[in-house]
TORKOL-4160 file (C-alpha; in steps of 0.2 Angstrom, whole numbers, padded with zeros to 4 digits, m for minus):
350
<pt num="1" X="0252" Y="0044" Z="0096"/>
<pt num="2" X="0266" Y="0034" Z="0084"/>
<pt num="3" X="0262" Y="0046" Z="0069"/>
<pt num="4" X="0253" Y="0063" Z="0073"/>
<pt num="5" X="0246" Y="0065" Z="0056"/>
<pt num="6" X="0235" Y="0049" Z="0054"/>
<pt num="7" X="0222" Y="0044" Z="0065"/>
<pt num="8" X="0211" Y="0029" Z="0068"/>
<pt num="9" X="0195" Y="0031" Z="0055"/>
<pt num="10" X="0181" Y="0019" Z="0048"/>
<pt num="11" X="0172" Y="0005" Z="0054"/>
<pt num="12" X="0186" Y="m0008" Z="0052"/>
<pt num="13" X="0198" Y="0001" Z="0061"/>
<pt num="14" X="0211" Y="0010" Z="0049"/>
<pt num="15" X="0225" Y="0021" Z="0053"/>
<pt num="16" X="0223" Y="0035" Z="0039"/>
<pt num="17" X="0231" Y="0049" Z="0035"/>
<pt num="18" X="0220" Y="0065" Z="0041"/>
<pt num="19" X="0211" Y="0074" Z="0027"/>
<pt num="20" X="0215" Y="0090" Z="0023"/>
<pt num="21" X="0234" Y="0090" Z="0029"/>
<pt num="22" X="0245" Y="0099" Z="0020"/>
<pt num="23" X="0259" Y="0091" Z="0014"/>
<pt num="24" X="0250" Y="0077" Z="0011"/>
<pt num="25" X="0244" Y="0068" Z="m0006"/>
<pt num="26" X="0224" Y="0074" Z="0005"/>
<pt num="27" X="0232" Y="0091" Z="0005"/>
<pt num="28" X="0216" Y="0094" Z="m0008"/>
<pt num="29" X="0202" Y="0082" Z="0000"/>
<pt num="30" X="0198" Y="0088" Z="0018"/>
<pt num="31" X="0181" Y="0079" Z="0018"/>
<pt num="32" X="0183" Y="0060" Z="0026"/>
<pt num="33" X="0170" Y="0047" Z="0024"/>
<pt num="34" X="0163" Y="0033" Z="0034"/>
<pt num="35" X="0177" Y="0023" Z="0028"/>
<pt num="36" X="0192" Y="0036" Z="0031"/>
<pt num="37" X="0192" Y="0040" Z="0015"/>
<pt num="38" X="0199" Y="0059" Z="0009"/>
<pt num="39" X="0188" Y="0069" Z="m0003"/>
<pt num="40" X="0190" Y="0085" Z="m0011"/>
<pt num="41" X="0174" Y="0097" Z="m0010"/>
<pt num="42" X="0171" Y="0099" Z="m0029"/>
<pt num="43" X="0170" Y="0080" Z="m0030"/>
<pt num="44" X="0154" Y="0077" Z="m0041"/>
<pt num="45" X="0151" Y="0061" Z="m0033"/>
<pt num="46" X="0141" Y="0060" Z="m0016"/>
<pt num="47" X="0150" Y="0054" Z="m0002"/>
<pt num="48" X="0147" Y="0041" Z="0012"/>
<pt num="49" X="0146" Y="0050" Z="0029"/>
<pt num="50" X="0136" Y="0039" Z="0040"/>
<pt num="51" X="0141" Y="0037" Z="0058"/>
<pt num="52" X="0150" Y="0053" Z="0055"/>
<pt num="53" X="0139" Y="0067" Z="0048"/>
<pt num="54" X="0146" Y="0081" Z="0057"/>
<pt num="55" X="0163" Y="0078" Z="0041"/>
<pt num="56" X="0151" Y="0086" Z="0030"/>
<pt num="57" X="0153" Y="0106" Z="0037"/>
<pt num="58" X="0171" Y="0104" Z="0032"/>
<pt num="59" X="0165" Y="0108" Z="0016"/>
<pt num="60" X="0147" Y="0120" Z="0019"/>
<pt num="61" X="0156" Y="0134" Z="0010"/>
<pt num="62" X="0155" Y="0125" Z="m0004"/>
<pt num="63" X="0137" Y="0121" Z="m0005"/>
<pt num="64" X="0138" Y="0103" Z="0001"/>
<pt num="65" X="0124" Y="0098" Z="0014"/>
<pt num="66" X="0117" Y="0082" Z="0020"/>
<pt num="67" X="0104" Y="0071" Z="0015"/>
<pt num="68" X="0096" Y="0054" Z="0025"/>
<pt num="69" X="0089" Y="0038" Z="0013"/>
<pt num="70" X="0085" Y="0024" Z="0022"/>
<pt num="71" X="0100" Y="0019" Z="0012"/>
<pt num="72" X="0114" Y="0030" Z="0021"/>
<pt num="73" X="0118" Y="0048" Z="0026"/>
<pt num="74" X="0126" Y="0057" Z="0011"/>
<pt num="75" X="0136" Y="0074" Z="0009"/>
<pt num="76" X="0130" Y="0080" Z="m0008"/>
<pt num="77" X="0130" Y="0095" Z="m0022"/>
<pt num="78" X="0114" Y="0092" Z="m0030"/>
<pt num="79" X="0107" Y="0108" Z="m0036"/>
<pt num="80" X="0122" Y="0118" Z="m0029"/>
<pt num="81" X="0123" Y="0133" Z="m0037"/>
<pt num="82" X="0144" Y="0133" Z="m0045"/>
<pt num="83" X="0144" Y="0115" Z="m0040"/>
<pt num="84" X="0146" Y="0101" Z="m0054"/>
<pt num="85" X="0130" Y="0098" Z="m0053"/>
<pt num="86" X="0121" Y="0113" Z="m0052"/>
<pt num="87" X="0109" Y="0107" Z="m0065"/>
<pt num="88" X="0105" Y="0089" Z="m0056"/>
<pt num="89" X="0092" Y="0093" Z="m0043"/>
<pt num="90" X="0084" Y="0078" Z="m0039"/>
<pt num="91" X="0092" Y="0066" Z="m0024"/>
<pt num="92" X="0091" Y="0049" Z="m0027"/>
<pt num="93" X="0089" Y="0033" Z="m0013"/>
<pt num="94" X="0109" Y="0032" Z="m0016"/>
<pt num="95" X="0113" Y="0049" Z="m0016"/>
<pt num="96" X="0118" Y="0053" Z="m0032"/>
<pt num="97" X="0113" Y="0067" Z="m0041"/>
<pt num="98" X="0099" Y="0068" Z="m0056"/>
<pt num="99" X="0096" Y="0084" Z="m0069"/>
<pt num="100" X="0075" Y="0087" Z="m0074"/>
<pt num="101" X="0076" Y="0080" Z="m0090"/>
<pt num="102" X="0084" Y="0064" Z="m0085"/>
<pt num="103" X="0075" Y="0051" Z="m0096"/>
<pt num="104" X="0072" Y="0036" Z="m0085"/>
<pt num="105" X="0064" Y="0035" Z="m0068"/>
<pt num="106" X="0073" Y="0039" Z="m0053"/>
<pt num="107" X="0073" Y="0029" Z="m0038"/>
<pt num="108" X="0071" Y="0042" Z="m0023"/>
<pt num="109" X="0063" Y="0043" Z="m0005"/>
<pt num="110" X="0051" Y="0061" Z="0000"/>
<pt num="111" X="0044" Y="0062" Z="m0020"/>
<pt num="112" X="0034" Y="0076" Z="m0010"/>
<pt num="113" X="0049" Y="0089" Z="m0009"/>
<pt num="114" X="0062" Y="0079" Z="m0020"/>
<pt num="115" X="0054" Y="0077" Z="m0036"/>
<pt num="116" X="0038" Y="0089" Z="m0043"/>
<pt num="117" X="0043" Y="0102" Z="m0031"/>
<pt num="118" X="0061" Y="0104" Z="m0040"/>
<pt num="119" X="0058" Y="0097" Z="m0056"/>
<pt num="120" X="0039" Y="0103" Z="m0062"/>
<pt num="121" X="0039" Y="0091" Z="m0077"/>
<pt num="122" X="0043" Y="0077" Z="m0067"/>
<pt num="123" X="0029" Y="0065" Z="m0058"/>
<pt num="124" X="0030" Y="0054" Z="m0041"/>
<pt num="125" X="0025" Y="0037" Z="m0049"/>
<pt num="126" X="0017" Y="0025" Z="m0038"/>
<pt num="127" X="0015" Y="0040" Z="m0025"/>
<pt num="128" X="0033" Y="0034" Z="m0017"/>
<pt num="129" X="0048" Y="0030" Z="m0023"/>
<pt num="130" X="0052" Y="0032" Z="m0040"/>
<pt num="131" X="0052" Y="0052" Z="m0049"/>
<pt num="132" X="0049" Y="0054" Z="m0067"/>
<pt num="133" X="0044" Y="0061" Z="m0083"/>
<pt num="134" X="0028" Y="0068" Z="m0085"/>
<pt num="135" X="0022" Y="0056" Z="m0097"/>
<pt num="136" X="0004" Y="0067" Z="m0099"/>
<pt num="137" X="0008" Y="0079" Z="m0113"/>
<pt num="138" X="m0008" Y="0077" Z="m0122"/>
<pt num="139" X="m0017" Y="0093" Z="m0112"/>
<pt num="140" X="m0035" Y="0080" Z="m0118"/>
<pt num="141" X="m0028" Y="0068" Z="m0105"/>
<pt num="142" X="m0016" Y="0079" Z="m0092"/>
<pt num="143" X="m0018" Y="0068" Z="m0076"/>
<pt num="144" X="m0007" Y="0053" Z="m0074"/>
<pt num="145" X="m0013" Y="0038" Z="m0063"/>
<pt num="146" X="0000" Y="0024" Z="m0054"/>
<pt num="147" X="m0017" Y="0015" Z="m0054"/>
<pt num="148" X="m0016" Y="0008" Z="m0072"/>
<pt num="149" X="0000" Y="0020" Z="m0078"/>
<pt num="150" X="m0009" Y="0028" Z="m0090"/>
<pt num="151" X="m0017" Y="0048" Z="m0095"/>
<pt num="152" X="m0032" Y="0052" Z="m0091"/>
<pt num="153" X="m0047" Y="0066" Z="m0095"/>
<pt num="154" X="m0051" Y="0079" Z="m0082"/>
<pt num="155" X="m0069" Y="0068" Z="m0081"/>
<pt num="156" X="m0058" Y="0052" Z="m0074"/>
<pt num="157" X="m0069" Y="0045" Z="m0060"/>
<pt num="158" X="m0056" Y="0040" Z="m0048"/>
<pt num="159" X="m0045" Y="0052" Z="m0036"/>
<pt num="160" X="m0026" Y="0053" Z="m0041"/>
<pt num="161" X="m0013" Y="0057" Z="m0027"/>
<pt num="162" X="m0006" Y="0077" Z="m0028"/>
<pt num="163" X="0010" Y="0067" Z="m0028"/>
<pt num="164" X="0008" Y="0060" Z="m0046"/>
<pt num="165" X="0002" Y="0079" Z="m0054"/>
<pt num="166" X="0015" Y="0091" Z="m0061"/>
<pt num="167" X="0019" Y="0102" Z="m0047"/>
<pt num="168" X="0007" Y="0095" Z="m0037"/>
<pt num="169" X="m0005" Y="0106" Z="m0048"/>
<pt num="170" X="m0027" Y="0101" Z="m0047"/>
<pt num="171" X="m0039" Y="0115" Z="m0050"/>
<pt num="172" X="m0022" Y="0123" Z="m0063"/>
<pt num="173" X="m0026" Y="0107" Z="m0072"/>
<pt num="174" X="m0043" Y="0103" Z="m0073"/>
<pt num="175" X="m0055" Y="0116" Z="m0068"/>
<pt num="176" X="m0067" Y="0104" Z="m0064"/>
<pt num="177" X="m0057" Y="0096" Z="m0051"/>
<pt num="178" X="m0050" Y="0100" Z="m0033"/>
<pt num="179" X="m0037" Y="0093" Z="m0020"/>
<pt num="180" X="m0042" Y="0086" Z="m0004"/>
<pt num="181" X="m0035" Y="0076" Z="0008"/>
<pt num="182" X="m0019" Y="0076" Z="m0003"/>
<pt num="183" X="m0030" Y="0072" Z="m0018"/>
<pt num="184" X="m0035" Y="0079" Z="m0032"/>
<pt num="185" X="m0052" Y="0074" Z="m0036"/>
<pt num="186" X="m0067" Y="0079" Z="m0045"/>
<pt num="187" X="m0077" Y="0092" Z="m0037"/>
<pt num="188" X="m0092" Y="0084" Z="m0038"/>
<pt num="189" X="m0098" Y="0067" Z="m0048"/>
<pt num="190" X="m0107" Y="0064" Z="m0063"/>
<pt num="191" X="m0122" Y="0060" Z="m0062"/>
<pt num="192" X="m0120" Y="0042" Z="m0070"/>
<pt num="193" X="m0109" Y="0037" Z="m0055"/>
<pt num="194" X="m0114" Y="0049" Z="m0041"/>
<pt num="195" X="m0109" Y="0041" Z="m0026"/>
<pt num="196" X="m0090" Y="0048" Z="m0019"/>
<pt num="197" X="m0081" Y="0038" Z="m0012"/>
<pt num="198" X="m0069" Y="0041" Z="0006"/>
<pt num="199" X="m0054" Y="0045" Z="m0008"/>
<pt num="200" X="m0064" Y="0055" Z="m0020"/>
<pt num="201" X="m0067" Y="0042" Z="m0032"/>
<pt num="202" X="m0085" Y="0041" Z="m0040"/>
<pt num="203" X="m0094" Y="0026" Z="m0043"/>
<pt num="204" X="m0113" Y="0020" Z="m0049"/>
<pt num="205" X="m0127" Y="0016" Z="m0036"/>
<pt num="206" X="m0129" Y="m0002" Z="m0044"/>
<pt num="207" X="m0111" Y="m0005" Z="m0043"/>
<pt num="208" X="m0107" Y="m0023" Z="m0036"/>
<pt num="209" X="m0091" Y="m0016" Z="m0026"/>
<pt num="210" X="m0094" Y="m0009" Z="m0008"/>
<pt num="211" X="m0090" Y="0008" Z="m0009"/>
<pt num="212" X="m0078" Y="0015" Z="0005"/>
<pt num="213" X="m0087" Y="0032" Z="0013"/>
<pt num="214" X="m0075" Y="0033" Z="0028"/>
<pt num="215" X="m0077" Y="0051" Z="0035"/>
<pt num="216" X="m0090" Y="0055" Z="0021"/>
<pt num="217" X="m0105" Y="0044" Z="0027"/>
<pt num="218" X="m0117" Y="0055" Z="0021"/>
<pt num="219" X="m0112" Y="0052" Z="0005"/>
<pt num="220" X="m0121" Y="0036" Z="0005"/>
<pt num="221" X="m0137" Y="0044" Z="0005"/>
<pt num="222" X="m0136" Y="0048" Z="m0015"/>
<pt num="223" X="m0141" Y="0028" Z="m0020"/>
<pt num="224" X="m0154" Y="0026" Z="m0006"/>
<pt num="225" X="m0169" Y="0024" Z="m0019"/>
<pt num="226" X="m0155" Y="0008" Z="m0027"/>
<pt num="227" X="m0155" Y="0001" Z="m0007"/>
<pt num="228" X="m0139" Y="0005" Z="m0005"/>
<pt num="229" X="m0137" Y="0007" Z="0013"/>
<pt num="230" X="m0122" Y="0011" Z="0028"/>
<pt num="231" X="m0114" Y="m0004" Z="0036"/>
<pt num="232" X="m0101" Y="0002" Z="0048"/>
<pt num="233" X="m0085" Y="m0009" Z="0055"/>
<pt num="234" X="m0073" Y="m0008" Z="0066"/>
<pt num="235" X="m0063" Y="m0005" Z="0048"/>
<pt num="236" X="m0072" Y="0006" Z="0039"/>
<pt num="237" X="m0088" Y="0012" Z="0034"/>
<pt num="238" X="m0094" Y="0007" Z="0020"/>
<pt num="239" X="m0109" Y="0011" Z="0008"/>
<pt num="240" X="m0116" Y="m0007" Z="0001"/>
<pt num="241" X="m0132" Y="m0017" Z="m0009"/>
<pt num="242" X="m0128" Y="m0034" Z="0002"/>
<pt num="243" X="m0147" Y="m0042" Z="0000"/>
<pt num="244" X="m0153" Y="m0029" Z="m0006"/>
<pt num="245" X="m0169" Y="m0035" Z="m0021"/>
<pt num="246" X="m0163" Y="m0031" Z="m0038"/>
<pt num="247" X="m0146" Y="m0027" Z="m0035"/>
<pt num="248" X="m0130" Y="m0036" Z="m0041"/>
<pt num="249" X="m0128" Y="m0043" Z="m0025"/>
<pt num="250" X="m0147" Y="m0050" Z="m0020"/>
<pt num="251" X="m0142" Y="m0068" Z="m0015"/>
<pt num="252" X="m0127" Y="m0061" Z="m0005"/>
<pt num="253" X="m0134" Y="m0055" Z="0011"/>
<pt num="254" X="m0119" Y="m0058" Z="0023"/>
<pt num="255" X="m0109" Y="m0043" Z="0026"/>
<pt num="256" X="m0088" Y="m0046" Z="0029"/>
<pt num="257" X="m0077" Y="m0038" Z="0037"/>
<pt num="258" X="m0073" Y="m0026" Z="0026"/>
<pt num="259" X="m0090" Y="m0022" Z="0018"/>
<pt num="260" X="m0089" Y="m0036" Z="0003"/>
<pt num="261" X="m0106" Y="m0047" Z="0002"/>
<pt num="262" X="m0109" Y="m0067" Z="0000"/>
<pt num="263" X="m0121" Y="m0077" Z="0000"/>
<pt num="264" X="m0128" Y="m0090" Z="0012"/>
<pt num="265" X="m0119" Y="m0105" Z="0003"/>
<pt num="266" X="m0102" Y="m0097" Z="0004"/>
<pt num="267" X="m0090" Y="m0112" Z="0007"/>
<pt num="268" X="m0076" Y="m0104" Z="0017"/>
<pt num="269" X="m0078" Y="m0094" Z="0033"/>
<pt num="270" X="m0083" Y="m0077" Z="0034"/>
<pt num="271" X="m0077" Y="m0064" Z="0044"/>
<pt num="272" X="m0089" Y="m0054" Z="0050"/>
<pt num="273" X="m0094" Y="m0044" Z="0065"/>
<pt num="274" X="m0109" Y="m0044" Z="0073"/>
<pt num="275" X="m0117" Y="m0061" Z="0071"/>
<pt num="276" X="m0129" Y="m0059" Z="0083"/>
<pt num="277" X="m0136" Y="m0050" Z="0067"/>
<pt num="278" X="m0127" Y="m0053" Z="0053"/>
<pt num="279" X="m0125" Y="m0072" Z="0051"/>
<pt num="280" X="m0139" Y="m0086" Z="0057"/>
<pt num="281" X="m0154" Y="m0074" Z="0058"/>
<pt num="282" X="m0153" Y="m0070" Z="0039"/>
<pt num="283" X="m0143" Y="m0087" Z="0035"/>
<pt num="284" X="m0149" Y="m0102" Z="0044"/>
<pt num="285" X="m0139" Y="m0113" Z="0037"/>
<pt num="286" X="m0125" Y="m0105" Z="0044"/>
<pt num="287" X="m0117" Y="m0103" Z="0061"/>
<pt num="288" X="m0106" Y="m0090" Z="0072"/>
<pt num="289" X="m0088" Y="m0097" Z="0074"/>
<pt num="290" X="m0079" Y="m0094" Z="0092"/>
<pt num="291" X="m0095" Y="m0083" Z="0093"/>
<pt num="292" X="m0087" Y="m0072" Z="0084"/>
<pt num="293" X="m0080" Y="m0066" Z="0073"/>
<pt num="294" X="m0082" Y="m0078" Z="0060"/>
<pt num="295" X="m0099" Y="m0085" Z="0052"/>
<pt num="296" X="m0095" Y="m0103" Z="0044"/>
<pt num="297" X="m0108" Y="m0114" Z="0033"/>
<pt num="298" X="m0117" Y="m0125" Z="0047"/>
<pt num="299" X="m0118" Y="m0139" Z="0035"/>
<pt num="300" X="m0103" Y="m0148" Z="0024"/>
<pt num="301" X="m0105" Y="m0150" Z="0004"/>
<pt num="302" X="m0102" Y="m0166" Z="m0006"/>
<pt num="303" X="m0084" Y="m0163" Z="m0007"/>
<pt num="304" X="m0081" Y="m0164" Z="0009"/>
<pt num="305" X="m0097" Y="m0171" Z="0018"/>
<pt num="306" X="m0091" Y="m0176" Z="0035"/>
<pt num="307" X="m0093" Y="m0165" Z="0049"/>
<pt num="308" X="m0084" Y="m0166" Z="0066"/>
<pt num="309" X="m0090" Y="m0161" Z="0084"/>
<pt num="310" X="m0082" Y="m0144" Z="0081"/>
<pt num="311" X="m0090" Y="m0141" Z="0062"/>
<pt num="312" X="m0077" Y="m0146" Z="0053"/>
<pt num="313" X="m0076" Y="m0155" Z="0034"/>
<pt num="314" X="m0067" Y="m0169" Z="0030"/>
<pt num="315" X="m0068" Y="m0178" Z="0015"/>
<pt num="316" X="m0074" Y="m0197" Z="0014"/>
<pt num="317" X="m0055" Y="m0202" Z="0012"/>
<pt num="318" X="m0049" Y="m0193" Z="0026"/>
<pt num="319" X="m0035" Y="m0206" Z="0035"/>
<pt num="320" X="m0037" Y="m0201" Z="0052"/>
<pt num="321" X="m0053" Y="m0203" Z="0063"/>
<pt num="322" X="m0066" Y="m0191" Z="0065"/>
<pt num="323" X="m0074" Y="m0185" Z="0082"/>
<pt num="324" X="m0093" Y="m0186" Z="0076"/>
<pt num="325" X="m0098" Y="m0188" Z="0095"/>
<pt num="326" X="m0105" Y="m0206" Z="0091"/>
<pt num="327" X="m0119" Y="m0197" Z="0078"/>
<pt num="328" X="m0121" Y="m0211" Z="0067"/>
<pt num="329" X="m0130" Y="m0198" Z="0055"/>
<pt num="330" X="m0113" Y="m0190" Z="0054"/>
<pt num="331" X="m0104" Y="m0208" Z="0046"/>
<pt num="332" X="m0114" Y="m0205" Z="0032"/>
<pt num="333" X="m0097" Y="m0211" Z="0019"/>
<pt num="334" X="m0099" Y="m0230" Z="0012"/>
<pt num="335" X="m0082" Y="m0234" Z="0017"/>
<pt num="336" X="m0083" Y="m0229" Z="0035"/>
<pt num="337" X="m0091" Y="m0234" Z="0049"/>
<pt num="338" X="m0093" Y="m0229" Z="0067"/>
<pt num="339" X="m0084" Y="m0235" Z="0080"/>
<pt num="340" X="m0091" Y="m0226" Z="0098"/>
<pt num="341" X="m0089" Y="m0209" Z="0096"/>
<pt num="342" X="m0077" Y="m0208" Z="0081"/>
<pt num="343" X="m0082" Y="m0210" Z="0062"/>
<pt num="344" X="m0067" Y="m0223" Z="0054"/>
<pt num="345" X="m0061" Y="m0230" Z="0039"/>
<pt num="346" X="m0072" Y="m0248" Z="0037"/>
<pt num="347" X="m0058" Y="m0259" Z="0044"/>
<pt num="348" X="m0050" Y="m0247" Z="0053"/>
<pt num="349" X="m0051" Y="m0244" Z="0074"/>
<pt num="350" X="m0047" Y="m0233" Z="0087"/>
């Protein structure tokens, strides 16, 4: 080589002088980043050492270690004991370093093992990404929810991830509650909305919303005197009143996809499954799409009164001819007419 103390470092290509050389002005700053750079080990600042991760043992004596973001890969202090920041636990997405009682939110990844669990009076808000302050110091409302930012009671109905609680702390908080499945929810419901949902949420029987029971099925049988019944999809399964006399949802027979209810006059398409069952024998003006797995209104409302050959609407302007198979029935507009199998704007032909 031309000069035995530099090499060739960073992803452009430079010719730098080696870290950590003595006699050098990097004498002090063994530590290179991705970019060739030279750093000392004290350096508060995180350093850079994507691509070239193995730079950061230089410098283990001294505390640094490495930490992945989907950002970069950095060489960091962050609660080092000796270190400059001894007191700044927390890692954030850029890999600078954050104390406990830093007053705004923190934008961090793994808020499992990089917020509550270092800093116990800091929250995961939103479950992922952002760390901070417990905001819940009233110990009336000590639970903290990303589902409307605010505190709540121990009796709050829904489920709130251990993520968001102060070291991940349940039962500790609210003697009434419990985690499960990496929520802490109430251990059992109240009796004005007995029915748990699949996230440990509870909700009334005459509730209009189908309630998600995913793994709890049985859960469902608590509303049965309401007529809330089990409707199982290939997405969920789900605990609903769809048709169901006296309930919120008694003209809405037809069950989607993903449990909600409509009613026989829907206008748009519905998706569904099984239609053998769950679309023209309880809705006759109404017909399977493809089969399946849609169920569409088998008739067109005044808007849009035209139907095609394939059961589409058009409105009575429509520009283009419509395929009504010669139905004269179907040209029912004033200002069309048929011409053989097409329905066409009067003066119009094909």
């Amino acid at each position: 080589a031309v000069c035995s103390n530099r090499l060739v470092s960073g992803s452009k290509k430079y010719c730098v002088l080696k870290c950590g050389l003595k006699g050098t002005s990097n004498a002090d700053k063994p530590l290179m980043d991705t970019d060739g750079k030279c750093h000392a080990c004290d350096e508060e600042g995180p350093i850079n050492v994507d691509k070239v991760k193995d730079n950061c043992n230089v410098c283990s004596k001294e505390g640094r270690f490495l930490t992945t973001t989907t950002g970069s890969i950095y060489c960091v202090t962050c609660g080092v004991k000796g270190s400059k920041n001894a007191d700044k636990p927390i890692i954030s997405y850029s890999g600078n370093c954050y104390a406990c009682n830093e007053k705004n939110d923190i934008n961090i990844e793994k808020p499992a093992t990089n917020c509550i669990n270092v800093c116990p009076n800091r929250i995961a808000k939103n479950q992922c990404c952002w760390c901070g302050l417990n905001p819940c110091t009233d110990l009336t409302k000590p639970l903290y929810s990303s589902r409307d930012s605010q505190c709540h009671s121990c009796d709050y109905s829904y489920s709130i991830p251990l993520s968001e609680l102060p070291d991940r702390k349940c039962t500790e908080l609210c003697s009434n509650r419990k985690p499960e499945n990496g929520q802490c929810v109430l251990a059992s419901c109240p009796s004005d909305k007995p029915l748990m949902d699949a996230n440990g949420g509870c909700h009334a029987c005459d509730t209009e919303t189908s309630v998600n029971v995913e793994g709890v099925e049985a859960n469902c049988n608590v509303c049965s005197k309401e007529g809330r019944f089990l409707t199982t999809t290939t997405d969920k399964s789900y605990c609903v009143t769809c048709g169901v006399k006296g309930s919120k949802n008694a003209d809405k027979p037809i069950i989607s996809y993903s449990g909600g209810c409509y009613a026989c006059n829907e206008k748009n398409d519905i998706n569904i499954e099984k239609p053998a069952i769950n679309c023209v024998p309880i809705c006759p003006n109404r017909y399977a799409v493809n089969e399946c797995c849609w169920c569409g209104l088998d008739y067109c409302t005044d808007d849009v009164p035209l139907m095609d050959v394939d059961k589409n609407c058009h409105p009575c302007n429509e520009p283009l001819p419509i395929d009504v198979g010669g139905d004269e029935t179907k040209c029912s507009c004033l200002n069309r007419t048929l011409d053989g199998q097409y329905c066409v704007l009067n003066g119009s032909s094909i």
